[in-house]
C-alpha positions in Angstrom: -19.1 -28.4 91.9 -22.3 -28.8 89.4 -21.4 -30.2 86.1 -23.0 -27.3 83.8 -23.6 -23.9 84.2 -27.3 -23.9 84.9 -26.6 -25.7 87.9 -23.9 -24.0 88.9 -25.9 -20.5 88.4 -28.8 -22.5 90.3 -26.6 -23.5 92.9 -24.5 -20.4 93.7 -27.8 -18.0 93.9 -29.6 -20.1 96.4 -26.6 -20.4 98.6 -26.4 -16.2 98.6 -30.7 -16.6 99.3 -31.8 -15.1 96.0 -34.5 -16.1 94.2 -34.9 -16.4 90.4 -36.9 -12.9 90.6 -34.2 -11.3 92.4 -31.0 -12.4 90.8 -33.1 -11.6 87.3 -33.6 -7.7 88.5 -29.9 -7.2 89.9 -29.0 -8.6 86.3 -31.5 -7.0 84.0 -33.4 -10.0 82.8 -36.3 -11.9 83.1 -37.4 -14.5 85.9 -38.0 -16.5 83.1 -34.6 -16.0 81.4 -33.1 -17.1 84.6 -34.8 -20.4 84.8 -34.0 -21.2 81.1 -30.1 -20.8 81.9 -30.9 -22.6 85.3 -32.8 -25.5 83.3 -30.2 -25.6 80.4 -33.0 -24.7 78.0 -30.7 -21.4 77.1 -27.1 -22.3 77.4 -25.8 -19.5 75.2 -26.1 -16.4 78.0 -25.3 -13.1 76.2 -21.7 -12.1 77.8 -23.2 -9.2 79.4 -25.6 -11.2 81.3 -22.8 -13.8 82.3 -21.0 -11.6 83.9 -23.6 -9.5 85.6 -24.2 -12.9 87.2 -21.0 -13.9 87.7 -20.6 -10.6 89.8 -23.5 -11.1 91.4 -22.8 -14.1 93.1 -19.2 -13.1 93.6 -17.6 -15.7 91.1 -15.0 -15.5 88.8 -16.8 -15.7 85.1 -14.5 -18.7 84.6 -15.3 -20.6 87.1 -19.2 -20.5 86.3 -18.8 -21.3 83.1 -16.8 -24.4 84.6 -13.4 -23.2 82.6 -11.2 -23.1 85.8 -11.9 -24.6 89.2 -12.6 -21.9 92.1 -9.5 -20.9 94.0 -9.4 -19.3 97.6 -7.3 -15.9 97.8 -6.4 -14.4 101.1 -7.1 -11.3 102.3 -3.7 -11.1 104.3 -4.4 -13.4 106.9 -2.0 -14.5 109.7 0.1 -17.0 109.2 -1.6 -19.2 111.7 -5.1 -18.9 110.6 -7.5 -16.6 111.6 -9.7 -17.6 114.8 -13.3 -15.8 115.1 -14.7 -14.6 118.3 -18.8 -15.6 118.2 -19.9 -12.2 117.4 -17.5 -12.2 114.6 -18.9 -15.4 113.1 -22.5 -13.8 113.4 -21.4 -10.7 111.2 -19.8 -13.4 108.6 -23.3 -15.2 108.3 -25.5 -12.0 108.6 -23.6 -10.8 105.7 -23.4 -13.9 103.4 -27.1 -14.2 104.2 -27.7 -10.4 103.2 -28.9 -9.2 99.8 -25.7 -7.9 97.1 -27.4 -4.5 97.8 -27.1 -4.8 101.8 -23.4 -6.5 101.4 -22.6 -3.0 99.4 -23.5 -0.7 102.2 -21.9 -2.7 104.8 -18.3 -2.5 102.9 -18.9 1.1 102.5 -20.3 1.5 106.5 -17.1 -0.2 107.4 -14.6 1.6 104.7 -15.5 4.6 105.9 -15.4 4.1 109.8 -11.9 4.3 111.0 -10.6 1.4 113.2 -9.2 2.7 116.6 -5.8 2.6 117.2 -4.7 -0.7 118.8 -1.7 1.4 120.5 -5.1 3.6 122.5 -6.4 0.3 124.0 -2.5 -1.0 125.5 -1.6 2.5 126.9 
């Protein structure tokens, strides 16, 4: 993991495919602004704007900041792992590569769409 926050804020936002421009509107800031945190020419980020980018590239404040090393929680999984058919692995990538916008409709698509009964398909 990068050494100071400008890199890690750098780093984190080109993995999720944002630009400078991007990440700035979703946070309420300038391009500019962005590059100066990304550059280390600001390196006191108002709170606010922290954590808006922070949420924005789904990390814990902490960790961006570099307080706290990034820890992986589980979403229930199986004890044995979890093994993902190919289609399943395209849906992962389409939505890491999606916008946080895009990401947001597709938790709510799939919130609101009720899985069919497994007991249905072994009848």
């Amino acid at each position: 993991m990068p050494v100071d926050i400008g890199s890690r804020i750098r780093e984190a936002r080109q993995a999720m495919h944002l630009t400078q421009e991007e990440l700035a509107k979703e946070v309420g800031t300038t391009k500019q602004n962005i590059y100066k945190y990304e550059s280390g020419i600001i390196t006191n980020i108002p709170l606010d704007k922290l954590e808006a980018i922070a949420r924005l590239l789904r990390m814990d404040p902490a960790v961006l900041c570099g307080w706290n090393e990034p820890t992986i929680v589980s979403a229930n999984l199986p004890a044995d792992g979890l093994v993902l058919s190919d289609e399943e692995k395209l849906l992962v990538i389409a939505y890491r590569n999606a916008t946080p916008g895009a990401q947001e409709i597709a938790m709510e698509v799939l919130a609101n769409h009720p899985a069919e009964k497994q007991d249905a398909h072994h009848a």
